[in-house]
C-alpha positions in Angstrom: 10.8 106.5 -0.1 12.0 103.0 0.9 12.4 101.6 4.6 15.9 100.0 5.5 16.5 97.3 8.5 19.7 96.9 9.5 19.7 93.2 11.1 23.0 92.0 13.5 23.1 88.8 13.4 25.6 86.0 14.0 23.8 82.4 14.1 20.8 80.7 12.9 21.0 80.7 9.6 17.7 79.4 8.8 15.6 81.4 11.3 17.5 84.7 9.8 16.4 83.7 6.6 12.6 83.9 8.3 13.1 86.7 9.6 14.4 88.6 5.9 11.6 87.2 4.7 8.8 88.2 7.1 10.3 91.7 6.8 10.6 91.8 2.9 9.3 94.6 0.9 9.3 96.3 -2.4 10.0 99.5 -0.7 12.4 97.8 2.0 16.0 97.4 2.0 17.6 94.7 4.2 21.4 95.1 5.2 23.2 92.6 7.3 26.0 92.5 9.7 27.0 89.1 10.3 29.8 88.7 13.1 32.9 87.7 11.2 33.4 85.1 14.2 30.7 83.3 12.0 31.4 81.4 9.2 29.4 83.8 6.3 28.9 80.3 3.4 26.0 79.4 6.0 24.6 82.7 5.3 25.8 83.3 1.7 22.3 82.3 0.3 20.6 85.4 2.0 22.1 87.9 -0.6 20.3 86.1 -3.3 17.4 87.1 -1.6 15.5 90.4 -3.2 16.4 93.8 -1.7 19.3 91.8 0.8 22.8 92.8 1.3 25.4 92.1 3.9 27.8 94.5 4.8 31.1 95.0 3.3 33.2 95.8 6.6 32.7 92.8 9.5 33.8 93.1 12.6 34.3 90.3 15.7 31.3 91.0 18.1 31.9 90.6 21.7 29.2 90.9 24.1 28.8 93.8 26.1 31.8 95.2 24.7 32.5 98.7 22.9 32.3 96.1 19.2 28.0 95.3 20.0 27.8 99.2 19.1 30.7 99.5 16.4 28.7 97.1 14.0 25.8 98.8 14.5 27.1 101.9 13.5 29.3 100.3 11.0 26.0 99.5 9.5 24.6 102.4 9.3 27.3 104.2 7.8 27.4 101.9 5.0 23.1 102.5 4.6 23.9 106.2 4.7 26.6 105.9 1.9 24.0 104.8 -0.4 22.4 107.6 -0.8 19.2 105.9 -1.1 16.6 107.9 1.0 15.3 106.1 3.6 12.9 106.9 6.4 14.4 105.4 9.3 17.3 102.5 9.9 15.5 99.5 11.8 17.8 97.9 14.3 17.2 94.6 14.8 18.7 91.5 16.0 18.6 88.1 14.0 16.4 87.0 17.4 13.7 89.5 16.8 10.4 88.7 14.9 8.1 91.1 13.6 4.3 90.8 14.9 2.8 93.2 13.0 1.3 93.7 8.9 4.3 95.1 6.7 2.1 97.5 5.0 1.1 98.9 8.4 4.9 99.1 9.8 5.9 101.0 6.5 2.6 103.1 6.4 3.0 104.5 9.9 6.9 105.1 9.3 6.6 106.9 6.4 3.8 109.0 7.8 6.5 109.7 10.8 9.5 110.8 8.5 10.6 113.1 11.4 10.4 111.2 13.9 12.9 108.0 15.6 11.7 105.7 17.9 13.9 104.9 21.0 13.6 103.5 24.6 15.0 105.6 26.7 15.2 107.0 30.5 17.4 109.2 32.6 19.7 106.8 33.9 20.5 108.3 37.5 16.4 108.6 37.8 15.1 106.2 36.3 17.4 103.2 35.9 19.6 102.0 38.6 20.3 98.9 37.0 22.2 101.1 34.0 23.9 103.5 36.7 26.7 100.9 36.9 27.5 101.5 33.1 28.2 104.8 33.7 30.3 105.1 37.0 32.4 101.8 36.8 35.3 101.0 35.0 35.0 98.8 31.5 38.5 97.7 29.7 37.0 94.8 27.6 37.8 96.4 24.7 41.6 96.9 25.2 42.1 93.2 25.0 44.8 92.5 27.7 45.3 89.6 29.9 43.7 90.7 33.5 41.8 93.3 31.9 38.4 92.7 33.6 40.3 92.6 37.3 42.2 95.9 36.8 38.9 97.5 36.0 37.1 96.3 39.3 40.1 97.3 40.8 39.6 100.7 39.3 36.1 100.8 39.6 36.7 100.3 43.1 39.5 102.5 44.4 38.8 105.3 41.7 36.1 108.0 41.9 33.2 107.3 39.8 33.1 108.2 36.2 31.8 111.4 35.1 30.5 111.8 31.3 32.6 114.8 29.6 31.1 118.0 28.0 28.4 117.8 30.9 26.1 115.6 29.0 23.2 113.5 30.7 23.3 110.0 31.0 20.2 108.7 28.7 20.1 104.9 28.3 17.8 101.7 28.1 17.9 99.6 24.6 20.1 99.4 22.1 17.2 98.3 19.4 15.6 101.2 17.7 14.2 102.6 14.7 15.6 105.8 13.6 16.1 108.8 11.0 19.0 109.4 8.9 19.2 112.8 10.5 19.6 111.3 14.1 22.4 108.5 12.8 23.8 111.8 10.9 24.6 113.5 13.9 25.6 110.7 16.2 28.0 109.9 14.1 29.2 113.2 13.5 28.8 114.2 17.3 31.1 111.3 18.4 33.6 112.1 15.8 33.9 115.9 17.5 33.7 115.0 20.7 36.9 112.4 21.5 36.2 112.6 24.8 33.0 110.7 24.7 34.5 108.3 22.1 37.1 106.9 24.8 34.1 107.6 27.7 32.3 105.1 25.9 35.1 102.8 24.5 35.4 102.6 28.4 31.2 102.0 28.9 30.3 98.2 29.5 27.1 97.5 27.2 27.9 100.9 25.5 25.1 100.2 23.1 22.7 100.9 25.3 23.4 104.6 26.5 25.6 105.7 22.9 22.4 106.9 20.9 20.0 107.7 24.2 23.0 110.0 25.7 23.6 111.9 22.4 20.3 112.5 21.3 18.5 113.6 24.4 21.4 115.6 24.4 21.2 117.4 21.4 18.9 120.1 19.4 16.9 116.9 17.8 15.6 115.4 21.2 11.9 117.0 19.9 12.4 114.8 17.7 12.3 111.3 19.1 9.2 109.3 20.6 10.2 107.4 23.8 8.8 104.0 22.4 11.0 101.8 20.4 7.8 99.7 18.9 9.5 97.2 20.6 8.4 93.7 23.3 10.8 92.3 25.7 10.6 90.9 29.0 13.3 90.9 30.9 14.5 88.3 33.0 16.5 88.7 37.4 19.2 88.8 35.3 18.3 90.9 32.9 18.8 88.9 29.8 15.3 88.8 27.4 13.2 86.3 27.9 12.6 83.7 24.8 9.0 84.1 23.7 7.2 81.2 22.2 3.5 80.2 20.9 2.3 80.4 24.6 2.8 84.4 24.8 0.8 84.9 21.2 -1.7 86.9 23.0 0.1 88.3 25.4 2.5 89.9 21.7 -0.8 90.3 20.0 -2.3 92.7 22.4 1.4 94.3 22.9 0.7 96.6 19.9 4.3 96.2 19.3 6.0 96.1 15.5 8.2 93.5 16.9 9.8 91.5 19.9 12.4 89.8 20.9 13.5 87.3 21.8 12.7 84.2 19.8 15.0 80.9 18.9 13.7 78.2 16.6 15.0 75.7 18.0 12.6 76.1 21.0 9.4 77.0 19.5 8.9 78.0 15.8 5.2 77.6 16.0 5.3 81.2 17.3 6.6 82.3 13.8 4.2 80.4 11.8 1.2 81.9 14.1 2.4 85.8 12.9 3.3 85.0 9.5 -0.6 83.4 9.3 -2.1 87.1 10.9 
């Protein structure tokens, strides 16, 4: 049984490179996603790297658009295709670090084969701040000039959204660690369901509710563990916080697998100080 992360990246070449590295193992695969925005002969060196591949399909990422989810599960259809068994896909980000012993990660994975690991609440309980995705108009994706004022101008004048098929509205991260089965039958769930496709084609940081929403929808919600092994603190405006040497403790005592977010060209010292535990 091998472990597979999936990383998104699209800068940073070097700290990337830490990052594969850091989460290398003889029972690991590492696919990556690199934003074809980005120029990939920066990052060519990677797949010379054991156990490393990019992706063959790239897409243009645009934050907070319906594309931040599309190369995610781009990803992951390309992992499953393998046919390689894998315990879980780990999402992460080419800002994320891993804090924790790689023997440990893959030893407590592979002892939870069932099981996927995502951060999640009922949004019109729990979340306010993610109520907005839900009941507001998003047209970023469509691509036309005036786009983002004819959907405040909708959001405004219309009633607000309702998700089809009578589903709850689940949401919080998008980085998680989960099972083939669960990737399985989002993928195959959205693929049935058109409705939800264009729901969430219309969904403003769609990454964020796509995987919650069908899942804790669906006959597999036993199934997931509302922790995604994850640290983040998030700033007033909601964007992570970049962690350096300074919060060592603070991730130590997190019990966390990984955090986010870091950037090398702040502090690096933080990296050296995990890679050394």
């Amino acid at each position: 049984m091998k472990l597979a992360h999936l990383i998104l990246a699209h800068n940073n070449p070097l700290q990337l490179e830490r990052l594969v590295k850091r989460i290398s193992h003889k029972d690991a695969d590492v696919y990556i996603h690199l934003d074809s925005k980005t120029d990939i002969a920066q990052f060519a060196h990677l797949g010379d790297l054991p156990n490393t591949f990019f992706t063959k399909k790239r897409i243009k990422v645009m934050l907070g658009e319906y594309s931040t989810l599309e190369c995610a599960l781009i990803g992951m259809e390309e992992i499953l295709e393998t046919g390689t068994t894998y315990s879980h896909v780990n999402l992460l980000s080419g800002n994320d670090y891993q804090l924790e012993r790689t023997d440990t990660i893959h030893e407590f994975l592979f002892a939870n084969t069932g099981k996927t690991f995502m951060w999640y609440d009922k949004i019109f309980d729990d979340w306010y701040h993610g109520q907005a995705r839900i009941n507001n108009y998003d047209l970023a994706e469509f691509g036309f000039p005036g786009r983002f004022y004819l959907a405040s101008l909708m959001s405004k004048l219309l009633p607000n959204r309702k998700l089809p098929y009578n589903l709850t509205a689940y949401g919080r991260a998008q980085w998680l660690t989960i099972t083939p089965e669960c990737i399985a039958f989002a993928l195959r769930y959205i693929k049935d369901h058109p409705a939800l496709q264009r729901f969430f084609k219309m969904t403003w940081c769609v990454d964020e509710v796509y995987f919650q929403t069908i899942l804790c929808n669906s006959p597999l919600r036993d199934k997931i563990i509302n922790d995604n092994l994850r640290y983040l603190e998030l700033q007033p405006d909601y964007r992570p916080r970049i962690l350096t040497i300074a919060d060592k403790e603070l991730l130590t005592k997190s019990g966390k697998f990984y955090a986010r977010k870091f950037d090398a060209a702040i502090d690096s010292a933080v990296f050296d100080y995990f890679d050394a535990r």
